[in-house]
C-alpha positions in Angstrom: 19.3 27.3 -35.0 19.4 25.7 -38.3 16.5 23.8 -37.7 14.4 26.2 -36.5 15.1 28.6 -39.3 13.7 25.6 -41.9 10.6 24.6 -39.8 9.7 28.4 -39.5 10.6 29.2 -43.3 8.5 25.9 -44.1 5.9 26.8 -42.3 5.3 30.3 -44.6 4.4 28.0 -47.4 2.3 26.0 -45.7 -0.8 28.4 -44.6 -2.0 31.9 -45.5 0.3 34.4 -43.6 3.2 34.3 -46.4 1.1 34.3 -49.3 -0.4 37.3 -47.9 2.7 38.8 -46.9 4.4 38.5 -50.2 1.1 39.2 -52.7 0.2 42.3 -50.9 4.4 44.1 -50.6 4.5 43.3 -54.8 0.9 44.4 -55.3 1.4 47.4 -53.1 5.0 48.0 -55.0 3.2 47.4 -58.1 0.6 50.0 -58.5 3.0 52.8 -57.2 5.4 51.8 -59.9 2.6 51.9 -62.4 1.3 54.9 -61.0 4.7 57.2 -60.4 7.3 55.5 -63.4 5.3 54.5 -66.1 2.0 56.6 -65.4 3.7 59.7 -64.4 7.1 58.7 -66.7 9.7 59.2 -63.2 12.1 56.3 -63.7 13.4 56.8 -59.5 12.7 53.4 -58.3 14.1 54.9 -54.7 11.1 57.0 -54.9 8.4 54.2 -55.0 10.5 52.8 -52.5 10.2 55.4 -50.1 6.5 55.8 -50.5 5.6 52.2 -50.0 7.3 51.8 -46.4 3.9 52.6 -44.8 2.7 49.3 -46.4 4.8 47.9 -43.6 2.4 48.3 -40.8 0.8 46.3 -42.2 2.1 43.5 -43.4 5.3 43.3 -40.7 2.5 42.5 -37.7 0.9 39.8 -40.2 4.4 38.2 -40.6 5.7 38.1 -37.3 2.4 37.2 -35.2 2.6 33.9 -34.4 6.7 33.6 -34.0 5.9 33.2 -30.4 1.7 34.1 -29.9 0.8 31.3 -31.5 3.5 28.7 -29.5 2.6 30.2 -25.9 -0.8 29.5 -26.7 -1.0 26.3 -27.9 2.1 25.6 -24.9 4.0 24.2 -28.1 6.6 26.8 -27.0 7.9 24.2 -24.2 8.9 21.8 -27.0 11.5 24.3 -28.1 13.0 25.0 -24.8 13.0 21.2 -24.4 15.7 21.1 -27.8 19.5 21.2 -27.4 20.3 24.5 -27.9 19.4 28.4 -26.0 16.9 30.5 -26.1 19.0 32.9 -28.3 19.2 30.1 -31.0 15.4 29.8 -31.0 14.9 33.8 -31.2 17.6 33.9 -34.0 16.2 30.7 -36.1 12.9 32.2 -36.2 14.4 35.7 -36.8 16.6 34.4 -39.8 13.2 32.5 -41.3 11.2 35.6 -41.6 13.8 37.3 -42.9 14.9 34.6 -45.7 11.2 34.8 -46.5 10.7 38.6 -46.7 14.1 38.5 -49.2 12.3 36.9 -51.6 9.7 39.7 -52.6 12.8 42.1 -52.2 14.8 39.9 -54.4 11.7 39.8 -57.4 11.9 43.8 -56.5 15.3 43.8 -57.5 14.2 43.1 -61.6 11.7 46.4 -61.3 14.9 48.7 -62.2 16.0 46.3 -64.8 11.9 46.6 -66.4 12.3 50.3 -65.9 15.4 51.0 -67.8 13.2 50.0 -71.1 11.5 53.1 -71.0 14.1 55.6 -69.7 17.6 56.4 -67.8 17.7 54.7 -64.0 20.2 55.3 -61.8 21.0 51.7 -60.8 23.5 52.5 -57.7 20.4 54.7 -56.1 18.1 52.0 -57.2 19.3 48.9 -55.6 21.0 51.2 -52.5 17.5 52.2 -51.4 16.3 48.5 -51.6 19.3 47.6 -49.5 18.3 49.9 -47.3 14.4 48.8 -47.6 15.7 45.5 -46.4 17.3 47.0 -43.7 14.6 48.8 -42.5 12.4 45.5 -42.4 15.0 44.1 -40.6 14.7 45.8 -38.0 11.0 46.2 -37.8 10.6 42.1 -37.8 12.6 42.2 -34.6 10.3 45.3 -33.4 7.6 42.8 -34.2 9.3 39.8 -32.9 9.3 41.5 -29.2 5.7 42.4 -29.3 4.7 38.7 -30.4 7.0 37.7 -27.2 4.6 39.6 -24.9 1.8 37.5 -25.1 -0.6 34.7 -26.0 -2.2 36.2 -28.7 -2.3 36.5 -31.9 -4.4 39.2 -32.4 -2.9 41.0 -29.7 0.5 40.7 -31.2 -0.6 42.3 -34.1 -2.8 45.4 -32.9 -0.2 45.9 -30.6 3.1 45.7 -33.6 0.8 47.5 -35.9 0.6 50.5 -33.1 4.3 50.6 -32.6 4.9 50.9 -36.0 2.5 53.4 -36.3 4.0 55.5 -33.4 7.3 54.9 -34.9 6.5 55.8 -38.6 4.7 59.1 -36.8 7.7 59.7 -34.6 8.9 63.4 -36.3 5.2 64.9 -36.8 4.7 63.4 -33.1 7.7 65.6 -32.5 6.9 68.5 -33.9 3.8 68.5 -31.4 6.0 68.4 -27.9 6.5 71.5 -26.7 10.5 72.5 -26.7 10.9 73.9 -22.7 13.2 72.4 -20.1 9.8 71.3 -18.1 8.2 69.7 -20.6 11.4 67.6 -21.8 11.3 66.5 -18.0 7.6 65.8 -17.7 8.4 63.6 -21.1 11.4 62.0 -19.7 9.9 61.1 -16.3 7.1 59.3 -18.7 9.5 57.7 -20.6 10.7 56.0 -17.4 7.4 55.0 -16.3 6.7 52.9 -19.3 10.2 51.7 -18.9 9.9 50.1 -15.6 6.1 48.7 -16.9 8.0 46.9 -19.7 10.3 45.4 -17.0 7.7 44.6 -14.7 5.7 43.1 -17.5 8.6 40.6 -18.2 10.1 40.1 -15.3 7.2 40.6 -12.8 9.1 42.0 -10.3 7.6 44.9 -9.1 10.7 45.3 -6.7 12.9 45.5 -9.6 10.7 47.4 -11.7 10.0 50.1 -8.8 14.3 50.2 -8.4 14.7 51.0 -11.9 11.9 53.3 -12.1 13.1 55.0 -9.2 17.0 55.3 -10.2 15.7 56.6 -13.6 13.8 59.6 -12.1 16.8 60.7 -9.8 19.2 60.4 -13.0 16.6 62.4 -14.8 16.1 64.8 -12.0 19.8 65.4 -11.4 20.8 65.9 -14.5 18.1 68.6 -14.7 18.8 70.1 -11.6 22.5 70.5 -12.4 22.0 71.4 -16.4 18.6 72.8 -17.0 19.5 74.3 -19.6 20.5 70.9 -22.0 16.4 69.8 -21.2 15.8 72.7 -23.6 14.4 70.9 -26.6 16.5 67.8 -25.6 13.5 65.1 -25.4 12.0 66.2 -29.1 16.0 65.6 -30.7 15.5 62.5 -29.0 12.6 61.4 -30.1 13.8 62.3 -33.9 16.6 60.8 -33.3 15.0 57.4 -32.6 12.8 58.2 -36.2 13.5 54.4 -37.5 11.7 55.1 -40.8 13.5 58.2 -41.7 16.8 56.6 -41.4 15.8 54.7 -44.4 14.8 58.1 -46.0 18.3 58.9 -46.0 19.6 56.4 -47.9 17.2 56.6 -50.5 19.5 59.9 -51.9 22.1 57.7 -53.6 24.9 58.2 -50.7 25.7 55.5 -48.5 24.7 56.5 -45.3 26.9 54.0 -42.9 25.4 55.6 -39.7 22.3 54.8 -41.0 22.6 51.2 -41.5 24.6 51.1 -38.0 21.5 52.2 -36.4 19.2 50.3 -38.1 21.6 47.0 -37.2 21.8 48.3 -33.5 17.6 48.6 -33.9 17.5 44.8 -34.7 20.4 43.7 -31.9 18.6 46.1 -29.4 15.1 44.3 -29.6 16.5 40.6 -30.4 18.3 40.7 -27.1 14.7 41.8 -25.5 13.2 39.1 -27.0 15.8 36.5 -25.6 15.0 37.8 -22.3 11.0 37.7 -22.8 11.0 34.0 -24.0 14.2 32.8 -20.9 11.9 34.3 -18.6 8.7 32.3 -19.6 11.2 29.6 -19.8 11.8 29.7 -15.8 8.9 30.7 -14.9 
């Protein structure tokens, strides 16, 4: 794992991708900082924090585009599975690269409070708990990222396809907000949800056998359960879909309390779609 982690970090510094990356989070971060602290005189660094997150739909694709496009195109992906080690090694040196590299912009964002303090009051443990919780929250979008670029050969692809997740995801509560409440329409939304479930399995496994059995147990569970408690479908799909809001956990910790269930999730987010990626890449391995 070691050695992939160096030969992905490396290979930041050696082309465009990471000098893009960084430039544009600490330009981005720079002109709200000049624009809300010393233009409009607020010294909350949590508060530029939590307006720049929507720069990461941008640059997270960029970053994590070619951790496994680029290799199943160029077939260079073989090589790996050829090394002494799993396929969870691989996913996790690759993951651990991009997110040594993404510390170090957070890490020169660490001094911002520090410049800030020279013209007014900050309130340090808020400060540097919504950048912990800034790295968090790019945590787990990498690994978001990571997943897509395990879903094909493309670059491009990879990227349109990351960026539109993110999108949906940054989106997810005024998405929400749109859904009609009613038992119905929490089923209709449910039964869709399972649909794009067994596509994503069929996608990687391509088995449409399997993919039609999971399909088809998910719509009796869903059925059932609505059947016997109509009632809980009231509303039940839109608390989900808030619930899975992966941007506005970060929100929360921007308040100067240290929300624990909010770093929990964000962890699980990163576990969750790591282990998909493992299973992306071993099944391009045997097949």
């Amino acid at each position: 794992m070691i050695a992939v982690l160096k030969k992905e970090f490396r290979s930041f510094f050696t082309g465009v991708t990471g000098c893009i990356f960084i430039a544009f989070l600490l330009c981005f971060t720079g002109i709200y900082i000049t624009s809300i602290n010393l233009g409009g005189g607020y010294s909350s660094f949590e508060y530029v924090l939590s307006n720049i997150v929507i720069v990461f739909l941008l640059i997270v694709p960029i970053l994590t585009m070619r951790s496994f496009a680029e290799e199943k195109n160029t077939k260079t992906d073989q090589l790996l599975y050829s090394l002494p080690m799993g396929v969870s090694e691989v996913v996790m040196g690759k993951f651990f690269a991009m997110l040594t590299f993404f510390a170090i912009p957070v890490a020169i964002m660490a001094t911002y409070p520090i410049i800030l303090s020279a013209y007014g009051e900050v309130a340090y443990k808020s400060a540097y708990l919504a950048l912990f919780g800034f790295f968090m929250l790019g945590s787990a979008l990498i690994s978001i990222c990571m997943f897509m670029s395990s879903l094909t050969e493309s670059q491009v692809i990879a990227a349109i396809t990351s960026f539109g997740v993110l999108l949906l995801t940054y989106m997810m509560n005024g998405l929400a907000s749109l859904i009609p409440t009613s038992p119905k329409a929490s089923l209709v939304c449910f039964a869709i949800l399972a649909l794009l479930i067994a596509f994503l399995f069929y996608h990687m496994t391509k088995n449409i056998t399997l993919s039609a059995s999971v399909l088809v147990i998910l719509l009796l569970l869903i059925v059932t359960a609505y059947v016997m408690k109509r009632e809980i479908f009231e509303g039940l799909f839109v608390s989900v879909i808030s619930y899975l809001a992966v941007f506005d956990r970060f929100i929360s910790l921007t308040g100067g309390i240290f929300d624990v269930t909010a770093i929990i999730y964000l962890i699980s987010v990163s576990v969750f779609f790591l282990f998909l990626t493992v299973q992306s890449v071993e099944k391009r391995r045997w097949s």
